[in-house]
C-alpha positions in Angstrom: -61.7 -64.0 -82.5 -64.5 -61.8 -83.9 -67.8 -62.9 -84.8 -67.6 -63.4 -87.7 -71.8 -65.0 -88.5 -74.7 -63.4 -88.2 -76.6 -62.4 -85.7 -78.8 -64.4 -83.2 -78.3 -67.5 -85.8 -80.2 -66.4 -88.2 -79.7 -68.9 -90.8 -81.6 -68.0 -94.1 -82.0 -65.2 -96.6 -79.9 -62.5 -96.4 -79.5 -61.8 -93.0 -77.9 -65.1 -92.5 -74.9 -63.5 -94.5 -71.1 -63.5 -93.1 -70.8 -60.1 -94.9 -72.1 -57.2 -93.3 -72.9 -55.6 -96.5 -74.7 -58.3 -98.3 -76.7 -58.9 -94.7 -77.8 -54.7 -94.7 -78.8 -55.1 -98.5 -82.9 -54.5 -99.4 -84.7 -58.0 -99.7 -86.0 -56.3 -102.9 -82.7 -55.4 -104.6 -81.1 -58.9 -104.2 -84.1 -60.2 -105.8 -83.7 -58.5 -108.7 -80.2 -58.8 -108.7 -80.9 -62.8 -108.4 -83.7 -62.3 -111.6 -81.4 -60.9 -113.6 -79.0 -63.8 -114.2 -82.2 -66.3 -114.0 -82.3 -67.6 -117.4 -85.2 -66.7 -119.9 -85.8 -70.5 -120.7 -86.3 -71.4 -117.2 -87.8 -67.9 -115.6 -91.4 -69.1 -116.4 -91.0 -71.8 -114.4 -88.5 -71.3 -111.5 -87.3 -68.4 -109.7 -84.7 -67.7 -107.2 -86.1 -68.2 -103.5 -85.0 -69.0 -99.9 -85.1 -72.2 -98.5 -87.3 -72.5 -95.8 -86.9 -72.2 -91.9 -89.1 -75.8 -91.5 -87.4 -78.6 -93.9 -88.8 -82.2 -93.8 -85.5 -84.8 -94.2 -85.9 -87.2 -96.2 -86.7 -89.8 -93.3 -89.8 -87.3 -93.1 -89.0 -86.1 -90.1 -89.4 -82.0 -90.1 -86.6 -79.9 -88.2 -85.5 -76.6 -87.8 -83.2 -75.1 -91.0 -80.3 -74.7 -88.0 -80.5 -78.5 -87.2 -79.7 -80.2 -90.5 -76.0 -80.1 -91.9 -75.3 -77.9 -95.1 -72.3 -79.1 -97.0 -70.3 -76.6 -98.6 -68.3 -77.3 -101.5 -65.2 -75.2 -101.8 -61.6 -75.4 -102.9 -60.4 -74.0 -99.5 -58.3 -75.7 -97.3 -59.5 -76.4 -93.9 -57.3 -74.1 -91.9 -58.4 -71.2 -93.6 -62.4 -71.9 -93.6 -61.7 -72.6 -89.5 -60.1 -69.1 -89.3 -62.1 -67.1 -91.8 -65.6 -68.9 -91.6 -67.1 -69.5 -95.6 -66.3 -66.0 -96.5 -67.0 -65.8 -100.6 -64.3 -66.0 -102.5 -65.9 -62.1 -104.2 -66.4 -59.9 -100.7 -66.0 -56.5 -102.9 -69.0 -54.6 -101.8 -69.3 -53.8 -105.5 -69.0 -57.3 -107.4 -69.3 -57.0 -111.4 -72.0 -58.8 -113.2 -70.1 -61.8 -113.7 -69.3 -62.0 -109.9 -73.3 -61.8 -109.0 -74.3 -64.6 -111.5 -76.1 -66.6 -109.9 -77.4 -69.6 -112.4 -73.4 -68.9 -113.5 -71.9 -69.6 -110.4 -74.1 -72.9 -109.7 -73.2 -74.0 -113.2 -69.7 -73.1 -113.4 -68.3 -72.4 -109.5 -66.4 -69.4 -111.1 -65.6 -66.8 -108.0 -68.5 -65.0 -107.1 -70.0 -63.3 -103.5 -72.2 -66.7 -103.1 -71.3 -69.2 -101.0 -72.7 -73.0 -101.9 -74.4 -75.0 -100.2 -77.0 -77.9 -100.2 -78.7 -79.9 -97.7 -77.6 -83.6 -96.5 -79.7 -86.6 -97.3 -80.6 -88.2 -94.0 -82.6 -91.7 -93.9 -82.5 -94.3 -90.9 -80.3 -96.9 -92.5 -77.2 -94.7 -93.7 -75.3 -92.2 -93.2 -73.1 -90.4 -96.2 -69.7 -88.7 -94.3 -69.6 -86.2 -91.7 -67.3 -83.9 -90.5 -67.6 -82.7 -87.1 -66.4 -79.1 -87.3 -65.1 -77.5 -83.2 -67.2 -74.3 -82.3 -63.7 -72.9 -81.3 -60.3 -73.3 -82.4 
């Protein structure tokens, strides 16, 4: 199987991309390309930025970005996210506007080159679900 992630486990920003051309892109141009979606009523106040590489759970306990879960949510069946990985649904190396919408796709999920994801909510007492995904199939 090919490697499909990126390299050395790089997991944020761009270089934590599973598309070679979205990982080789300029830090600067995907933050403009990111801006330009960004809603005027909420630009003053929020911008588009990377999670960072330390995160404190909720249990206040700080870890690594690579140790806590992400949960995806996509329409994909399983099969296909073991073989292909969370390849976008959009992996055109020229997406149209619509396609590169960011606030769009986290309002709408309409097929884009993002991928979503969001952190789990960890506390002593409870656990929500987990799936234990095999490094190799």
């Amino acid at each position: 199987m090919a490697n499909r992630g990126p390299p050395n486990f790089i997991t944020n920003g761009l270089q934590a991309a599973v598309l070679e051309w979205i990982r080789s892109l300029d830090l600067e141009l995907v933050s403009i390309l990111l801006a330009r979606s960004w809603p005027l009523s909420i630009l003053d106040s929020s911008e588009p930025r990377w999670r960072p590489t330390e995160v404190t759970d909720t249990d206040n306990v700080v870890r690594l970005d690579r140790r806590q879960r992400l949960l995806r949510w996509d329409r994909r069946p399983p099969n296909e996210i073991f073989l292909d990985g969370f390849v976008p649904i959009v992996t055109r190396e020229y997406p149209d506007w619509e396609e590169t919408d960011l606030y769009g796709f986290a309002k709408s999920n309409r097929p884009s080159f993002f991928v979503s994801t969001t952190k789990t909510q960890r506390n002593k007492k409870s656990m929500f679900g987990h799936l234990e995904v095999p490094t190799a199939v």
